[in-house]
N, C-alpha and C positions, 0 to 999 in steps of 0.2 A: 504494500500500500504506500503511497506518497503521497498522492491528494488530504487533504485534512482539514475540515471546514472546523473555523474555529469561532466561536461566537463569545462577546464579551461582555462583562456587565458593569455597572455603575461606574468605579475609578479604573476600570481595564477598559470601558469605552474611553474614559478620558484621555486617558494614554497613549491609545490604538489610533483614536481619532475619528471610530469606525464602529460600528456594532457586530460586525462579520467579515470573515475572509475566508478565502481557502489556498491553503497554500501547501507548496510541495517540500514534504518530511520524510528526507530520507535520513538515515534509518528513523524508521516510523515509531520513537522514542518519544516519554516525557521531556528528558532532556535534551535532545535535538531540536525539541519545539521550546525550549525558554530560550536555548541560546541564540534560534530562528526570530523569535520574538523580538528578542532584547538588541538584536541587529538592527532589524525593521524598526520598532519604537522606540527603542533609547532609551534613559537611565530611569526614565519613567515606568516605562514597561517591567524595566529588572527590578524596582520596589515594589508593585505593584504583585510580580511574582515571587520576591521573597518572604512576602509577608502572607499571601492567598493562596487560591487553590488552582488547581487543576484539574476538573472532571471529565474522565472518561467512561461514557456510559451510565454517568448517576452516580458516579461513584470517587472518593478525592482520591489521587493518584498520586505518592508525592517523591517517589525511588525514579531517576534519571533511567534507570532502564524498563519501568512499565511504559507496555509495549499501548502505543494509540490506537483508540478507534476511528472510523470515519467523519466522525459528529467529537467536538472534543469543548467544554466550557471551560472561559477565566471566568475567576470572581476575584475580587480581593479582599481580604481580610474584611468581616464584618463586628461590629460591634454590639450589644446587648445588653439587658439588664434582666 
């Protein structure tokens, strides 16, 4: 797989600039796509991923070598009470 649609939310649209993209990850890695990311969007992007998540399938993914799915979401760190 290399295609990888990635959709982003609240401060990772900020970042991105963009609510979606899809772009080509090879190898088809969590961590091929931060440092895919952090190329494309910049220092913003790298906080944004060191603090958040990464979902693959519904589920946070956060080892450099979980393997991506087709469909992949940023969030970034949320807050709560």
């Amino acid at each position: 797989m290399a295609d990888v649609r990635v959709r982003y939310f609240a401060a990772a649209v900020d970042a991105a600039g963009i609510r979606s993209e899809t772009l080509d990850v090879e190898p088809a890695t969590v961590g091929t796509l931060r440092r895919v990311l952090t190329e494309r969007h910049g220092a913003e992007m790298q906080r944004v991923l060191a603090s958040g998540s990464v979902l693959v399938g519904g589920v946070v993914r956060r080892g450099d070598d979980d393997v991506l799915a087709a469909d992949v979401d940023v969030l970034p760190r949320f807050s709560g009470g």
